[in-house]
C-alpha positions as CSV (number, residue, x, y, z in Angstrom):
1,X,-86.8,14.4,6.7
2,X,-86.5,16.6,3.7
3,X,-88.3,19.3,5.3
4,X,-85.7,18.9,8.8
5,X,-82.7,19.5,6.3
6,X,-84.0,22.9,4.8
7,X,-84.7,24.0,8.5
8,X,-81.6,23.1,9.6
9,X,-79.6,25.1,6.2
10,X,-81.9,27.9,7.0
11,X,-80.7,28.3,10.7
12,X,-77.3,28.0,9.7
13,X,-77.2,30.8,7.0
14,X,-79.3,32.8,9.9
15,X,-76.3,32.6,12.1
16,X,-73.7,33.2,9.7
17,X,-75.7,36.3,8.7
18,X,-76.2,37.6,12.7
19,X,-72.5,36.7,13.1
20,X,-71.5,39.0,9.9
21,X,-73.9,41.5,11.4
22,X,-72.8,41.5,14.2
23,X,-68.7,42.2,13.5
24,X,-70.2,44.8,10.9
25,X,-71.4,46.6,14.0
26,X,-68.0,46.4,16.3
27,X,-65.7,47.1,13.4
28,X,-62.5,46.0,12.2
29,X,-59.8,45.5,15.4
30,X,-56.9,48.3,15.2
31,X,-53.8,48.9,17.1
32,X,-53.2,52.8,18.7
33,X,-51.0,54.3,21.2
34,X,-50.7,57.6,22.2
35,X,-49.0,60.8,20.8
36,X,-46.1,61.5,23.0
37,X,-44.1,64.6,23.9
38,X,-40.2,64.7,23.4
39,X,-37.3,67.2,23.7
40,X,-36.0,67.2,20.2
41,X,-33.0,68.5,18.8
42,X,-31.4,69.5,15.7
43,X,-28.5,67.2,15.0
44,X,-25.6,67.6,12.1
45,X,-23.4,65.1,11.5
46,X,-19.5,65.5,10.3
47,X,-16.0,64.0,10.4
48,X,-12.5,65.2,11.7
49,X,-9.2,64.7,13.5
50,X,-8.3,65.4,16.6
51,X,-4.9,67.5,17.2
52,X,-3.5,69.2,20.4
53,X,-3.6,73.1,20.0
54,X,-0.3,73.3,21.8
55,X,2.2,70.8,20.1
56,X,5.9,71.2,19.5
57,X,9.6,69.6,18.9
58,X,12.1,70.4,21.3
59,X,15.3,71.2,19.5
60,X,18.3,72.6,20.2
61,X,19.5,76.5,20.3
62,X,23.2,76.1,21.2
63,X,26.0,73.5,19.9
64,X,26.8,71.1,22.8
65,X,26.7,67.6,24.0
66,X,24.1,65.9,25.6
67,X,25.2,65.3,29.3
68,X,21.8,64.2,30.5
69,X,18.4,62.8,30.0
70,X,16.0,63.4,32.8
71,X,12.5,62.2,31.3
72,X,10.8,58.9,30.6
73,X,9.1,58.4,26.8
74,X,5.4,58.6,26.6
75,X,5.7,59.9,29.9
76,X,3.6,63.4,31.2
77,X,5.7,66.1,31.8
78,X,4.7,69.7,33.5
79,X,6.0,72.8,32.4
80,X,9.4,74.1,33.2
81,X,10.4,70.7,34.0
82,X,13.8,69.6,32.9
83,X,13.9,67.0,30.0
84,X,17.9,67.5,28.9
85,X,21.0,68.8,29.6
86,X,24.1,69.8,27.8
87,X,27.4,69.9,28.9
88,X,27.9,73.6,29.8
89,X,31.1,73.7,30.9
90,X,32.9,75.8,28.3
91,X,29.5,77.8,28.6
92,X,30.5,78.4,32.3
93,X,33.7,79.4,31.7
94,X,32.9,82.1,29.2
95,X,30.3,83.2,31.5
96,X,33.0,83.8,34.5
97,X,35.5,85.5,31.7
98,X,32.9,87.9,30.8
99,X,32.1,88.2,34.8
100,X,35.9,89.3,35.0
101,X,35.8,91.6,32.4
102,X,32.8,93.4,33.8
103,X,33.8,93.7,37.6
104,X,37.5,95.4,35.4
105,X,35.0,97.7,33.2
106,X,32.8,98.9,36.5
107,X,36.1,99.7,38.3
108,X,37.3,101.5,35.4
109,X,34.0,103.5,35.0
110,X,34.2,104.6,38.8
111,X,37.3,106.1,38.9
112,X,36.6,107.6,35.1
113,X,33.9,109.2,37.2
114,X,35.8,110.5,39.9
115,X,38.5,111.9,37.9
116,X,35.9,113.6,35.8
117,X,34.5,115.4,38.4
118,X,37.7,116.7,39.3
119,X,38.5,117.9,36.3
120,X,41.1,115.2,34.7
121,X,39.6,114.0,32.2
122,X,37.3,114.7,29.8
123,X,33.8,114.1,29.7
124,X,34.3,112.0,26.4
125,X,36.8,109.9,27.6
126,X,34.2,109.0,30.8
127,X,32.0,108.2,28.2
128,X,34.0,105.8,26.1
129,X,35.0,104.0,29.5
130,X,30.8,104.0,29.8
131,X,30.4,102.4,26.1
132,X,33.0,99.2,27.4
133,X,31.2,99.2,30.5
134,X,28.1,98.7,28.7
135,X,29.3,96.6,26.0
136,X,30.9,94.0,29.1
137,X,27.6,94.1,30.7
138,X,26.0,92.8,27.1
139,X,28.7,90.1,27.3
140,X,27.5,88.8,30.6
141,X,23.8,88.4,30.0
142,X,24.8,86.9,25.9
143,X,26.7,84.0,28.2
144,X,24.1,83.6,30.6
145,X,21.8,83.4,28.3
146,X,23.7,80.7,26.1
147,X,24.2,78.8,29.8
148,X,20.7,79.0,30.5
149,X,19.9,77.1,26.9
150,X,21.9,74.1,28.0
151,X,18.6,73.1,30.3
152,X,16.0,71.8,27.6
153,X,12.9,72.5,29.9
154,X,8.9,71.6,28.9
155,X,7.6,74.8,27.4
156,X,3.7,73.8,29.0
157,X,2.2,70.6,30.2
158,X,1.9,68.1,28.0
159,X,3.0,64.0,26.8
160,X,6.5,63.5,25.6
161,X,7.1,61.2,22.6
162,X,10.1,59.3,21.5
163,X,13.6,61.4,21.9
164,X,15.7,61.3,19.1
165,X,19.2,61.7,20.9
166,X,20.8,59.7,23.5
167,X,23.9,60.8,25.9
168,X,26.6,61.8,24.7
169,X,25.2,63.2,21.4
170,X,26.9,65.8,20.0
171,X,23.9,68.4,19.0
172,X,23.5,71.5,16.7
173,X,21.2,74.6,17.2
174,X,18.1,73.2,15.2
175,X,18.5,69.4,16.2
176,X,15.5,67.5,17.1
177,X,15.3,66.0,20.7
178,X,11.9,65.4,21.5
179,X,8.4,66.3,20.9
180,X,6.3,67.3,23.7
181,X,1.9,67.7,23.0
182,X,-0.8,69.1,25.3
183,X,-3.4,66.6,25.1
184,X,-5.9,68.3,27.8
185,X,-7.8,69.4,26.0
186,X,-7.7,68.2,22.6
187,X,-9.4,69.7,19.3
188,X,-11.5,68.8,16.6
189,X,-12.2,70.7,13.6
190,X,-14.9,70.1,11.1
191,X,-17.3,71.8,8.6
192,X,-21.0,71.8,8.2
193,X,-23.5,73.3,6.0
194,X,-23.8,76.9,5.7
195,X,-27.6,77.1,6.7
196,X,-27.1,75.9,10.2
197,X,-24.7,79.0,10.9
198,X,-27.3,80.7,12.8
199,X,-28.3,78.4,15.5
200,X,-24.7,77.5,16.5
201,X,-22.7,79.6,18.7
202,X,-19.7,79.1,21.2
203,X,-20.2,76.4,23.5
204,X,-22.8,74.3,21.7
205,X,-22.2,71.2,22.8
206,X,-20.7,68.5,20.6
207,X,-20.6,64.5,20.6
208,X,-17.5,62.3,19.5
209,X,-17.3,58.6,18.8
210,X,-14.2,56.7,17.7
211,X,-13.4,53.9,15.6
212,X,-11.1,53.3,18.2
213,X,-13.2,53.1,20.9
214,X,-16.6,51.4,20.6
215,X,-20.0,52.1,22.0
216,X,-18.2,55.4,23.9
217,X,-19.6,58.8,23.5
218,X,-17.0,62.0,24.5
219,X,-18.7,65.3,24.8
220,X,-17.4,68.7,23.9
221,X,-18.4,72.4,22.9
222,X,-17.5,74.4,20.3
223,X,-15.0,76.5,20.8
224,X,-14.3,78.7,17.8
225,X,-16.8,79.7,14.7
226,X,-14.3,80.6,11.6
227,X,-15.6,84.2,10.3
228,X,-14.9,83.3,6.6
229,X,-17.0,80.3,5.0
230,X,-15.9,78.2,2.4
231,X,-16.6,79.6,-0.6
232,X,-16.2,76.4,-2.3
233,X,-18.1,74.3,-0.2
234,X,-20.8,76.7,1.2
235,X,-19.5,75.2,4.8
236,X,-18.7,77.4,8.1
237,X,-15.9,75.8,9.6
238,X,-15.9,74.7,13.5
239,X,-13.6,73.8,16.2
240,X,-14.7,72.0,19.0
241,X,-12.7,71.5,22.7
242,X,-12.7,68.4,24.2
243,X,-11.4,67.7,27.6
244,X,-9.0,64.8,28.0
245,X,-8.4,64.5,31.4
246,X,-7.7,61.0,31.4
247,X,-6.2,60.9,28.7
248,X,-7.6,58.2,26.9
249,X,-7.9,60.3,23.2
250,X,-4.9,61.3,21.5
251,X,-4.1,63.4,18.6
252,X,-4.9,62.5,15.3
253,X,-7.5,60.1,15.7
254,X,-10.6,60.1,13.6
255,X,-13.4,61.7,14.8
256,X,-17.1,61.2,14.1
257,X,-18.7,64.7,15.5
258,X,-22.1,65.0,16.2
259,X,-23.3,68.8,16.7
260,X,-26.2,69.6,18.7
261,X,-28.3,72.8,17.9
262,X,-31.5,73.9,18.8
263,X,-33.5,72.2,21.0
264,X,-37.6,72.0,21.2
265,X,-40.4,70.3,22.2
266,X,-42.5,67.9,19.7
267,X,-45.5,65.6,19.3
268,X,-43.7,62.5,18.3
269,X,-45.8,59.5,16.4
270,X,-44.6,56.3,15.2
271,X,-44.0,55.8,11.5
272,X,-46.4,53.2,11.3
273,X,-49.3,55.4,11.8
274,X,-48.2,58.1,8.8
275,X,-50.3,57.7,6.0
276,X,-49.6,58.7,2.8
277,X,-51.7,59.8,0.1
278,X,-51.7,62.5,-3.0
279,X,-48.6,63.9,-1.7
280,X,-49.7,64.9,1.9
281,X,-49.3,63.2,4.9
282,X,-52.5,61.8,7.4
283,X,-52.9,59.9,10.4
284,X,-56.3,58.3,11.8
285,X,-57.2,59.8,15.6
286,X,-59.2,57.2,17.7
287,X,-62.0,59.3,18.9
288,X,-63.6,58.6,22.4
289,X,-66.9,57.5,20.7
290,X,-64.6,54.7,19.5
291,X,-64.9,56.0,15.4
292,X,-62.0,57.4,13.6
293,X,-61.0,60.7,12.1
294,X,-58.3,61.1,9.1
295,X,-56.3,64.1,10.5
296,X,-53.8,65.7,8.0
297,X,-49.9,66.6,9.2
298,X,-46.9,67.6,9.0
299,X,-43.4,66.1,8.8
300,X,-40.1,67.0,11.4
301,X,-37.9,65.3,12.4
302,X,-37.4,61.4,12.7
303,X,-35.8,59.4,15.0
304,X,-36.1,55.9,16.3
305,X,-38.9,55.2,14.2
306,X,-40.7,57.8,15.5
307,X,-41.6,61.0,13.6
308,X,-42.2,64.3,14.7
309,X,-46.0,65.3,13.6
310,X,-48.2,69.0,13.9
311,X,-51.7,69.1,14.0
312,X,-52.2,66.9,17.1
313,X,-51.7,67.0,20.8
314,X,-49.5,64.5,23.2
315,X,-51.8,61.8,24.5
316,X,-54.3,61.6,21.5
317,X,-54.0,57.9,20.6
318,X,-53.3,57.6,16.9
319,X,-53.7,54.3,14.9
320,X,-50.8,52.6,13.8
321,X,-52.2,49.2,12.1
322,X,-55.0,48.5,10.3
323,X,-55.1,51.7,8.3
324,X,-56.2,50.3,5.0
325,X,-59.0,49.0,6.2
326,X,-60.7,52.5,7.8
327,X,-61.7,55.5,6.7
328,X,-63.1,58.9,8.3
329,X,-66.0,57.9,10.4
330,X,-65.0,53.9,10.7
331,X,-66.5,52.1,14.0
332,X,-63.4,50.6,14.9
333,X,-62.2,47.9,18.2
334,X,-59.0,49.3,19.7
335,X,-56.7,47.5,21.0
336,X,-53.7,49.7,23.0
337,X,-50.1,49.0,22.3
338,X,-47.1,50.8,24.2
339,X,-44.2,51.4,22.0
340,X,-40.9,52.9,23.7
341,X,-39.5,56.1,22.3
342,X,-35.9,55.2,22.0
């Protein structure tokens, strides 16, 4: 009976020692996936306001009244549209005075003409009738002109805000009636760091988010690259154009600008599989005899989780657990694992 129990102990170690054996020989298990390939770009973040290149308040340029008000607030207006009137009827009678005066003065100069040529008069007296001729001309285009200021038209296309007169109003020249902006397209301007001056140049393309409007993305392009830096800063200052055609964005909201320089193509890892050590960077390749290799590399750009790696090609699966327990040479049991590059 004795005898039956050490057999039995001995078979038992046996096994556990074939079974130790035996996972010695396969290795430890290890995740990988493979190196991928990804467009890559060069992305600077900044902040800004949006404002409408073309923006102005309509005032007045003559003294008058308001007679009438032909727009709606908020509303879009296109240019030369009328917006107000004034009452012009003191206007139009100056205008027809100074009419009069200059059919009189044209008379005046004709005959001065004809009687110069005969000899009646002298050639300084045609002249002076000439001066008033001229001088009643003058008159009539200074009254049309004042006539033509009555109609407050929109200078370009644009949004009109809140009018600060109603009818019946009696206005000065320099009195605010309404402000009009051009809101497609709209502008942002913003700085970034003096080293990226040489990879942007007009019409890189830009990307705006808003506070105001969640989860949306509105693309742009610069626009105009300021020739002098900030020599406090070290910044090169930006604007960007944005088109606005439904005019969702308005001026003076808060941008967040996302610039989008160079572009390339990289071998992109996870982060998982970087491996750290005396101030260098490796990663373990799963070789096609199923060992491992420690590969040294270096560090881009990271996104998503993902790095950007060189020293390897796309498609070489790299590990990405289990490193601690390999090392160059390790017989290893892989098991695949597909991770979306986001």
């Amino acid at each position: 009976m004795k005898n039956k129990q050490i057999f039995c102990l001995i078979a038992i170690l046996l096994g556990a020692l074939l079974m130790t054996r035996a996972v010695a020989d396969t290795g430890p298990t290890v995740e990988v996936t493979a190196a991928l390939n990804q467009e890559l770009g060069i992305e600077v973040q900044a902040v800004g306001s949006l404002w409408a290149r073309d923006a102005v308040m309509l005032r007045a340029e003559v003294t008058g009244t308001v007679a009438q008000i032909d727009f709606k607030e908020g509303a879009p207006a296109e240019q030369g549209q009328l917006l107000l009137k004034l009452d012009d009827r003191l206007l139009q009678a100056q205008l027809q005075q100074a009419q009069a005066n200059l059919k009189l003065k044209q008379s005046q100069y004709a005959r001065a003409q004809q009687l110069s040529q005969e000899g009646f008069i002298s050639a300084q007296a045609r002249d002076e009738v000439a001066s008033e001729l001229a001088v009643s001309q003058a008159q009539v285009a200074l009254a049309q002109a004042q006539l033509d200021k009555t109609d407050i038209r929109a200078p370009f296309d644009g949004v009109l805000g809140f009018r600060h007169v109603s009818v019946g109003d009696y206005v000065a020249p320099g009195t605010d009636l309404v402000r009009i902006d051009a809101i497609d397209p709209l502008f942002v301007e913003f700085q970034i760091p003096e080293h990226y001056l040489s990879m942007v140049v007009e019409g890189t393309p830009v990307l705006l988010r808003f506070d105001a409007l969640v989860d949306e993305f509105f693309p742009g392009q610069i626009d105009v690259i300021d020739p002098a830096l900030d020599a406090q800063g070290r910044a090169v200052r930006l604007r960007a154009r944005i088109p606005n055609a439904d005019g969702r964005l308005r001026p003076g909201m808060f941008a967040r600008v996302q610039v989008q320089l160079e572009r390339h193509q990289a071998v992109m890892i996870p982060e998982s599989a970087i491996a750290p050590s005396a101030g260098e960077q490796y990663i373990f390749l799963l070789l096609p005899d199923g060992t491992v290799k420690r590969q040294a590399v270096r560090i881009g750009i990271r996104r998503g989780g993902w790095v950007e790696v060189s020293g390897i090609t796309a498609g070489q699966e790299v590990l990405i657990s289990g490193l601690q327990k390999v090392r160059d040479g390790t017989h290893v049991q892989a098991v695949n694992r597909s991770i979306a590059f986001e």
